[in-house]
C-alpha positions in Angstrom: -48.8 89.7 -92.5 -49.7 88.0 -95.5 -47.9 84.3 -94.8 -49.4 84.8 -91.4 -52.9 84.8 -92.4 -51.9 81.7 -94.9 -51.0 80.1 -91.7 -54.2 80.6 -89.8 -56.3 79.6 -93.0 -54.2 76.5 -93.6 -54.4 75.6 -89.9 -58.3 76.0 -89.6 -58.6 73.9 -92.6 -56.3 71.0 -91.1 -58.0 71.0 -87.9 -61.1 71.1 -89.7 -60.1 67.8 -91.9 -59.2 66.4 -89.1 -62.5 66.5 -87.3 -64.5 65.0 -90.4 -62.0 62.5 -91.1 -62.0 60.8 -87.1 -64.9 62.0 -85.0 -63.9 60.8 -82.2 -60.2 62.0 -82.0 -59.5 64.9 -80.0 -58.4 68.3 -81.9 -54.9 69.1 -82.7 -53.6 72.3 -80.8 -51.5 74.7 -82.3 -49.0 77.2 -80.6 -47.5 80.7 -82.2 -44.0 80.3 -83.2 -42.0 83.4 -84.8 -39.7 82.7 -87.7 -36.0 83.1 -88.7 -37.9 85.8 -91.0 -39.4 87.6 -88.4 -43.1 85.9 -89.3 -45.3 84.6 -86.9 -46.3 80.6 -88.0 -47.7 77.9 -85.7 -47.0 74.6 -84.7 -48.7 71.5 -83.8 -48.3 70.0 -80.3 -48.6 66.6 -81.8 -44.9 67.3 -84.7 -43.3 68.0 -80.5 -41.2 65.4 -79.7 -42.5 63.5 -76.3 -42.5 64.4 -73.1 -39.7 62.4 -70.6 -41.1 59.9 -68.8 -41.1 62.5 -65.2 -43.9 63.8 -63.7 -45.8 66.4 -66.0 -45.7 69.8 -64.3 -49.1 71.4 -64.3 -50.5 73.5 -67.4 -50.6 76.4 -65.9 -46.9 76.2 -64.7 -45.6 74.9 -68.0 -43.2 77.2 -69.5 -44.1 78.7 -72.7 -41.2 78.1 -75.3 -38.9 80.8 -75.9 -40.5 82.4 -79.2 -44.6 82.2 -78.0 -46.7 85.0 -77.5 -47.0 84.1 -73.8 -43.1 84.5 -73.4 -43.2 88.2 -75.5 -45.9 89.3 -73.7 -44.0 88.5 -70.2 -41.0 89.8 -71.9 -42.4 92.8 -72.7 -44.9 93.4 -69.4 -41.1 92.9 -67.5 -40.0 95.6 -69.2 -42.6 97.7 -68.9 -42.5 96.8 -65.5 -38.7 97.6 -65.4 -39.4 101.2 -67.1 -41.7 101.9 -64.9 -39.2 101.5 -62.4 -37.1 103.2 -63.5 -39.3 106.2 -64.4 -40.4 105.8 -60.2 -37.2 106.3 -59.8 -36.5 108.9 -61.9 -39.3 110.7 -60.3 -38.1 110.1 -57.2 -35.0 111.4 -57.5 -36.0 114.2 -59.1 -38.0 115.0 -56.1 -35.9 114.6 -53.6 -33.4 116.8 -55.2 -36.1 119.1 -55.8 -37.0 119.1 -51.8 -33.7 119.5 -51.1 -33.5 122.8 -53.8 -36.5 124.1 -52.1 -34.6 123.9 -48.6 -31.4 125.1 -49.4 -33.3 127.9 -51.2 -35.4 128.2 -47.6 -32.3 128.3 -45.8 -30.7 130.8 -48.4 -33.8 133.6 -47.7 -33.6 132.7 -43.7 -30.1 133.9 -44.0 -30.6 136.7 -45.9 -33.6 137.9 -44.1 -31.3 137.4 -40.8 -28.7 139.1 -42.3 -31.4 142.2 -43.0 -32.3 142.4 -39.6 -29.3 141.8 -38.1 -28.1 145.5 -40.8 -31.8 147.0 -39.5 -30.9 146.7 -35.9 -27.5 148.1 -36.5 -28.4 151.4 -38.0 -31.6 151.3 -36.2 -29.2 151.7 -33.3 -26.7 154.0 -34.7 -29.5 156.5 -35.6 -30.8 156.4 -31.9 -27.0 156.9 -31.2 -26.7 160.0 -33.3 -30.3 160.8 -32.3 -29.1 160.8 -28.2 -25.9 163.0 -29.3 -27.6 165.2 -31.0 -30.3 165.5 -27.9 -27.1 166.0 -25.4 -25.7 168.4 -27.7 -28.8 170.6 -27.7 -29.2 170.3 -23.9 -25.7 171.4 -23.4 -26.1 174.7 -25.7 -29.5 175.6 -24.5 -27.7 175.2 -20.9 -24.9 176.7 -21.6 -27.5 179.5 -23.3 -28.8 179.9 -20.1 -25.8 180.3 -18.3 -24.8 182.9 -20.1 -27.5 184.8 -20.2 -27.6 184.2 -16.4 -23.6 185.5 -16.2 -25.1 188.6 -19.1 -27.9 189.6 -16.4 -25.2 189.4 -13.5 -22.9 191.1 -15.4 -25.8 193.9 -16.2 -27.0 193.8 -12.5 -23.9 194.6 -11.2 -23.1 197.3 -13.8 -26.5 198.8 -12.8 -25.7 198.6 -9.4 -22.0 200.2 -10.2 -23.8 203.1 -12.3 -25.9 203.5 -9.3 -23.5 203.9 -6.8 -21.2 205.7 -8.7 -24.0 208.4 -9.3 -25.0 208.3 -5.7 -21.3 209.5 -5.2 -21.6 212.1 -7.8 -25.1 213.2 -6.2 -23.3 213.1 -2.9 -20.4 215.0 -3.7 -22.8 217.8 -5.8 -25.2 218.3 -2.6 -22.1 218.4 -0.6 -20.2 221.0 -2.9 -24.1 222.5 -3.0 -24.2 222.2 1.0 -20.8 223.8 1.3 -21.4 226.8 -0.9 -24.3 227.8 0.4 -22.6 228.2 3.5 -20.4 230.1 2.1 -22.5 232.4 1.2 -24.4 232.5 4.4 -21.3 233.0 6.0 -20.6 235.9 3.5 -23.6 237.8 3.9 -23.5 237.1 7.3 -20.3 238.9 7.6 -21.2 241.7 5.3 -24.1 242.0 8.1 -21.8 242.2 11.3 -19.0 244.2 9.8 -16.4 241.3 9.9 -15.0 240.2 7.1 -14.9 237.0 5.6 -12.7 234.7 3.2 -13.8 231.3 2.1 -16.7 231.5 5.3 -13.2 232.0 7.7 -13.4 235.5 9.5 -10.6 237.5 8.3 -8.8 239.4 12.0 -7.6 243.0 11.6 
């Protein structure tokens, strides 16, 4: 930085010679120049060689030579510029690949959560399968329960009504047997009465 600020000093101190020595004669301009050694140094306009004899393009469209300031500060605002282009880029990128993550991941839990209820309907409906088999297979026993307690009472009725009638036969038969011996003996003491004799209630001739 040192032969810079040499630079400057010697540079104010020609410009300011010159404006004591002629009055009237307009200040030299200097331009920034950088070095072979890397240091920055400047340059009158008037050491330039002249212009061609063409029309002079307007100051502000003048091109700057290669080595000014003007031309490294465009040269680096471009490349900022370009950077930042590429960092937009970058960033854009990154989201779109992060939009697309966060749908494939979307379409990833849609599936699974169809898949879910796609294996919740199925063994919802299994168990109302087994549940329905189960309920016919307790209607059948409780009707076949019934059944054959209905056959167990028939069966019980009509042994009751066997037992019944089979004593009303053994009744019958006693009263007749009953009936038939006290005939007999009727008979008997009848025919001890009358003087004929008598042999299982049959008169017995002389």
């Amino acid at each position: 930085m040192l032969p810079s600020r040499w630079s400057v000093t010697c540079m104010g101190l020609l410009a300011f010679a010159s404006g004591c020595s002629q009055g009237t004669e307009k200040p030299a301009e200097f331009y920034p120049v950088r070095g072979p050694n890397g240091f920055i140094t400047y340059r009158s306009r008037a050491d330039d060689p002249p212009a061609p004899a063409v029309a002079a393009a307007p100051a502000e469209e003048a091109e700057a030579p290669p080595d000014s300031l003007i031309t490294l500060y465009e040269k680096q605002q471009a490349e900022a510029a370009e950077r930042r282009r590429q960092a937009d880029d970058q960033a854009e990128q990154e989201l779109r690949r992060l939009r697309q993550e966060r749908a494939r991941q979307e379409r990833l839990a849609q599936q699974e959560e169809e898949a879910y209820q796609q294996q919740r309907r199925k063994l919802v409906q299994e168990q109302a399968k087994r549940e329905q088999q189960r309920n016919q297979l307790h209607d059948l026993r409780q009707r076949q329960a019934r059944e054959q307690a209905n056959d167990d009472a028939e069966a019980d009725e009509l042994r009751r009504e066997q037992a019944a009638q089979e004593f009303n036969n053994i009744m019958g038969r006693i009263r007749l047997r009953q009936q038939q011996e006290t005939l007999r003996r009727q008979q008997l003491r009848d025919s001890r009465i009358g003087g004929v004799p008598m042999r299982n209630g049959v008169p017995i001739g002389p």
